[in-house]
KEKE-3310 file (N, C-alpha, C; in steps of 0.2 Angstrom, whole numbers, plus 5000, padded with zeros to 4 digits):
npx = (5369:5362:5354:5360:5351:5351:5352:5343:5329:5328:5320:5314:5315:5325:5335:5343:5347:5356:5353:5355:5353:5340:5333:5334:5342:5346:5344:5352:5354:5370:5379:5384:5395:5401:5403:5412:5423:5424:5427:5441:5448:5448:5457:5471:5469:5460:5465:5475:5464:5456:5464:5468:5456:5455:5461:5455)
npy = (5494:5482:5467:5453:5440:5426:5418:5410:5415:5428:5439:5434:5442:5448:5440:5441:5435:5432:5438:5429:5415:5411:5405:5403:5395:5382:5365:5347:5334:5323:5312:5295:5293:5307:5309:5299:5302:5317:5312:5305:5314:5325:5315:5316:5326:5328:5316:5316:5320:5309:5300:5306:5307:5292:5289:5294)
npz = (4789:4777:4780:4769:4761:4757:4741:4736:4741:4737:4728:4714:4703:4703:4696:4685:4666:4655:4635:4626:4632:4634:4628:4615:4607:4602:4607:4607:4610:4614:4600:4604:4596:4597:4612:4615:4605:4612:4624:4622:4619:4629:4640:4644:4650:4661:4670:4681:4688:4691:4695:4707:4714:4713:4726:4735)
capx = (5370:5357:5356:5356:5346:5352:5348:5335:5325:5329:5313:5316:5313:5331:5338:5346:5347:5359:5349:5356:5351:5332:5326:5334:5346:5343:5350:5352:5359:5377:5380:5389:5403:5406:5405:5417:5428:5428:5432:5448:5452:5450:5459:5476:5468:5455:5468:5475:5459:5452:5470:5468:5447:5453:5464:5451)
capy = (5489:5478:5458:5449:5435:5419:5418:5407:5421:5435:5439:5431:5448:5451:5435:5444:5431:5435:5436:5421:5409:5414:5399:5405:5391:5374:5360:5340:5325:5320:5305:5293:5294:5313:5309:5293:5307:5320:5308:5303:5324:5328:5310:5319:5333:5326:5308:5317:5323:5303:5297:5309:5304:5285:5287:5293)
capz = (4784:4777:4779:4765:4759:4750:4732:4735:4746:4734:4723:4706:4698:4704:4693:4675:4662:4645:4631:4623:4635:4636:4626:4609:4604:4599:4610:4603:4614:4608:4600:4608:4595:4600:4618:4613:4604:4618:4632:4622:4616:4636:4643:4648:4654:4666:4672:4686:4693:4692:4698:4712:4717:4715:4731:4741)
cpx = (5364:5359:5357:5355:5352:5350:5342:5327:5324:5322:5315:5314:5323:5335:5339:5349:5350:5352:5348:5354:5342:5329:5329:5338:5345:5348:5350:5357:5366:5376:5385:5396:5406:5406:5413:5424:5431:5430:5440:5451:5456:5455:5467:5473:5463:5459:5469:5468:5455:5457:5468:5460:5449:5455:5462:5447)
cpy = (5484:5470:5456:5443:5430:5421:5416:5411:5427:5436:5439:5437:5451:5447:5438:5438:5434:5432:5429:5415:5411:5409:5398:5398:5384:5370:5354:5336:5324:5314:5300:5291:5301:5311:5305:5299:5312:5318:5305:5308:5325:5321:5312:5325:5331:5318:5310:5320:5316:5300:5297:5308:5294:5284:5290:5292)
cpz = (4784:4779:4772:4764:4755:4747:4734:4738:4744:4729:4715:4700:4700:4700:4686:4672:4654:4641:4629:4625:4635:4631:4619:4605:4606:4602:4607:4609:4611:4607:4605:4604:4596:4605:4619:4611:4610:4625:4629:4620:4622:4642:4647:4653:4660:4673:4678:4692:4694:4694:4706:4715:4718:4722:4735:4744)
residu = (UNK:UNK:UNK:UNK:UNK:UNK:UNK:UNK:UNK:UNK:UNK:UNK:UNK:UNK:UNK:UNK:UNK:UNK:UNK:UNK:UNK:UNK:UNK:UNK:UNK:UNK:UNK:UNK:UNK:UNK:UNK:UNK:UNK:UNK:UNK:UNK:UNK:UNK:UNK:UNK:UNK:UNK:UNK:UNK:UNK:UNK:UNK:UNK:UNK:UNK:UNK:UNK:UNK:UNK:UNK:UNK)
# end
């Protein structure tokens, strides 16, 4: 049986990347009224996980 290696020690010829991510699509900053929108979308769904972090 071999060892192996971390990731970080693998030869980056062994790294398979989807096409899609390879450069092809166009990124942009959000404004801060979508960010403002999707912190009030996701606010039930994320409360207990900042409930649960305040009390520790």
């Amino acid at each position: 049986m071999t060892e192996q290696k971390p990731i970080s020690q693998r030869p980056s010829a062994a790294v398979r990347t989807p096409a899609e991510y390879s450069g092809t699509v166009d990124h942009r900053a959000a404004t801060m009224d979508e960010v403002m929108v999707y912190l009030r979308e996701t606010q039930a769904e994320v409360q207990p996980v900042l409930d649960y972090l305040r009390d520790k």
